[in-house]
N, C-alpha and C positions, 0 to 999 in steps of 0.2 A: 299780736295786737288784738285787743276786744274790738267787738264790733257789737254793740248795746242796741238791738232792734224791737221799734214800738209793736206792743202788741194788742191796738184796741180790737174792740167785737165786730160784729158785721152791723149793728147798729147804726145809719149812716152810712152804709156804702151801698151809694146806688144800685139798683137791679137785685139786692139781696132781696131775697122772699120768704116769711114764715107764715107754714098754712099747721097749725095743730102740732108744734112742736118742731116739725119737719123744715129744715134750710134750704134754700135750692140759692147756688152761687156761679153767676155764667163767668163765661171767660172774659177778661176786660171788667171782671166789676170793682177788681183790686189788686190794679198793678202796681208793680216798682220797677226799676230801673236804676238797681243797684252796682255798685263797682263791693265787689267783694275779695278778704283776705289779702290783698295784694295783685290779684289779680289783672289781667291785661283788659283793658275794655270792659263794659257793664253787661250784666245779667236781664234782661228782665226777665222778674219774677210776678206770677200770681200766688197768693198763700190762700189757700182754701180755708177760711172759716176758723180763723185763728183765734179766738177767746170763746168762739159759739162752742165748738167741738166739748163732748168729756171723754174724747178719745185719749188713751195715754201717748199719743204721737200725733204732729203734723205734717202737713201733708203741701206742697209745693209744686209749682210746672215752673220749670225752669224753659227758658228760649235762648239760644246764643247763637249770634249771628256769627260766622267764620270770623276767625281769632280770638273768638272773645273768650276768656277762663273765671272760673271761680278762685282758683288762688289754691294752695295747699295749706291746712289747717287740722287741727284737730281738737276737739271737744271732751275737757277733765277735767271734773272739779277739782278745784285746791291746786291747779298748774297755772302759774303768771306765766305761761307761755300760751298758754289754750287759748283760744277765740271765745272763747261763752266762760260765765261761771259756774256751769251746770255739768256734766259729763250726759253724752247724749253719743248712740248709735245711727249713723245715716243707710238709707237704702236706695240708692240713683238706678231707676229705669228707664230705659232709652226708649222712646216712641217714637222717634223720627229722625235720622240721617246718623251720623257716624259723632262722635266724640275719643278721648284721651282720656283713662281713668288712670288719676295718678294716686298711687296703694303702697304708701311708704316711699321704698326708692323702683318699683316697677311699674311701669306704662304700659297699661292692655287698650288695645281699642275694642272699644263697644259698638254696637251697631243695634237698630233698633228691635226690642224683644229682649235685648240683653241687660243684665242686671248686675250690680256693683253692691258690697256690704263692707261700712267701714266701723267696723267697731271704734265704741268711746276709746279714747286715748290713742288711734292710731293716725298719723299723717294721713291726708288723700284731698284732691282736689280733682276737678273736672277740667277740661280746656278742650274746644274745636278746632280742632287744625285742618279739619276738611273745608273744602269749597262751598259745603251748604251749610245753611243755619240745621240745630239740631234743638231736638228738644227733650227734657229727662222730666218723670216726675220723681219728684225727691219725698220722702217719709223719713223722719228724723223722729227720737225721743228718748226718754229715759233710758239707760239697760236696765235687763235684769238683774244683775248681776253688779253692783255699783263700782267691782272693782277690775282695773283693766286686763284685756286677754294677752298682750304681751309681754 
């Protein structure tokens, strides 16, 4: 299933600030509170500076309250199975409490400092099964390489 998400500037969202070029974007200036891929219960997300950046990736704080999942999905151009029509590589960094990285058909738990890489075209999703909420920053974008590693 696609999941077609708006991508306006920071133009408009309270608390953004430009001094000289320079963006500063606090936490809370641009939430969502997404249900993703199929996933069990919502996400909320903040997206850092999504049309301001000319970074070739974005950049995301994921929060999930205990139970909650992003879903398993993956990211090809030219696949009507993929989530997006673009092919895009994710990187999930865990900053606080424990989550589920689901990487094809194997389930590692992460804890925070640890870090997850899902190359374009392969399955992965996130979920907490622990007791606490946890939170990842996520960095997604183009590969280099446009064609998949498996």
């Amino acid at each position: 299933m696609r999941t077609e998400i708006e991508r306006p500037g920071t133009a408009g969202i309270p608390g953004t600030e430009e001094d000289d070029g320079m963006l500063i974007q606090r936490r809370g200036d641009d939430p969502r509170d997404w249900e993703l891929y199929g996933g069990e219960g919502s996400v909320q997300i903040e997206w850092y500076f999504r049309e301001a950046s000319q970074l070739p990736a974005n950049v995301m704080l994921y929060h999930l309250e205990p139970g909650a999942e992003e879903g398993v999905h993956f990211h090809l151009e030219d696949d009507p199975d993929s989530c997006s029509t673009y092919s895009s590589d994710e990187m999930y960094v865990v900053t606080r409490g424990e989550v589920v990285m689901i990487l094809a058909d194997e389930r590692v738990v992460l804890r925070a400092g640890d870090a997850a890489y899902a190359p374009h075209g392969h399955p992965h999703g996130v979920v907490n099964e622990s007791a606490e909420p946890a939170e990842l920053v996520l960095l997604f974008g183009p590969p280099k390489d446009p064609a998949p590693t498996a």
